[in-house]
C-alpha positions as CSV (number, residue, x, y, z in Angstrom):
1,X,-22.7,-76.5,26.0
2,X,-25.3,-75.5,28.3
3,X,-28.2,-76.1,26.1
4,X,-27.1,-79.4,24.4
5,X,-25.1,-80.6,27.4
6,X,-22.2,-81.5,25.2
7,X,-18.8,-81.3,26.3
8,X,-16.2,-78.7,25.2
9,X,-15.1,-80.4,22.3
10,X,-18.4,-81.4,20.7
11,X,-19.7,-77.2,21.3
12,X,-16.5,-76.3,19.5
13,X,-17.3,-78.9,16.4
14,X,-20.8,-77.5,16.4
15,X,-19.7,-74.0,16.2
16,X,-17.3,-74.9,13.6
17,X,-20.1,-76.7,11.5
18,X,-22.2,-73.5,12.0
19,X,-19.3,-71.2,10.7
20,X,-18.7,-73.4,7.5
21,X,-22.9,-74.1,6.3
22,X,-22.7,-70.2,7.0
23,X,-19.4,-69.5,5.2
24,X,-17.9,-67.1,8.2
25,X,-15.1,-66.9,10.3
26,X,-15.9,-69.1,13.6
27,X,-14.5,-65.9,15.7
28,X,-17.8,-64.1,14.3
29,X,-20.3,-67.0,15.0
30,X,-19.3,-67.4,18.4
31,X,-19.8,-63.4,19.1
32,X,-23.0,-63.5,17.5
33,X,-24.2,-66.6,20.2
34,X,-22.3,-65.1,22.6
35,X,-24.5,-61.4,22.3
36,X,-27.6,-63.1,21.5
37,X,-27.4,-65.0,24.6
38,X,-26.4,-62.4,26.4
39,X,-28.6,-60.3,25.5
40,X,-26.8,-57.7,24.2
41,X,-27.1,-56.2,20.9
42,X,-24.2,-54.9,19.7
43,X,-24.7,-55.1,15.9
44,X,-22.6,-52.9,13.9
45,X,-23.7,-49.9,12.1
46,X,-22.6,-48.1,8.7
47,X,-23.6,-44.8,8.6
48,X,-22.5,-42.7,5.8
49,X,-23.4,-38.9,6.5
């Protein structure tokens, strides 16, 4: 919202454009803005030992 200085409605459309051309859940594109924003990186890791 910040960026494109959209209201709350228009951010949510966006993010639920960006979920389907990406085939995800929108719960999973919004935590990946939210971190890389943030600038956090909490990207999961499978280790098998």
């Amino acid at each position: 919202m910040a960026q494109n200085r959209c209201s709350h409605d228009a951010a949510f459309a966006i993010l639920q454009r960006a979920a389907s051309a990406r085939q995800m859940k929108l719960h999973d594109v919004a935590a990946s803005l939210i971190s890389s924003v943030s600038g956090e990186n909490n990207i999961p890791v499978h280790f098998d030992p």
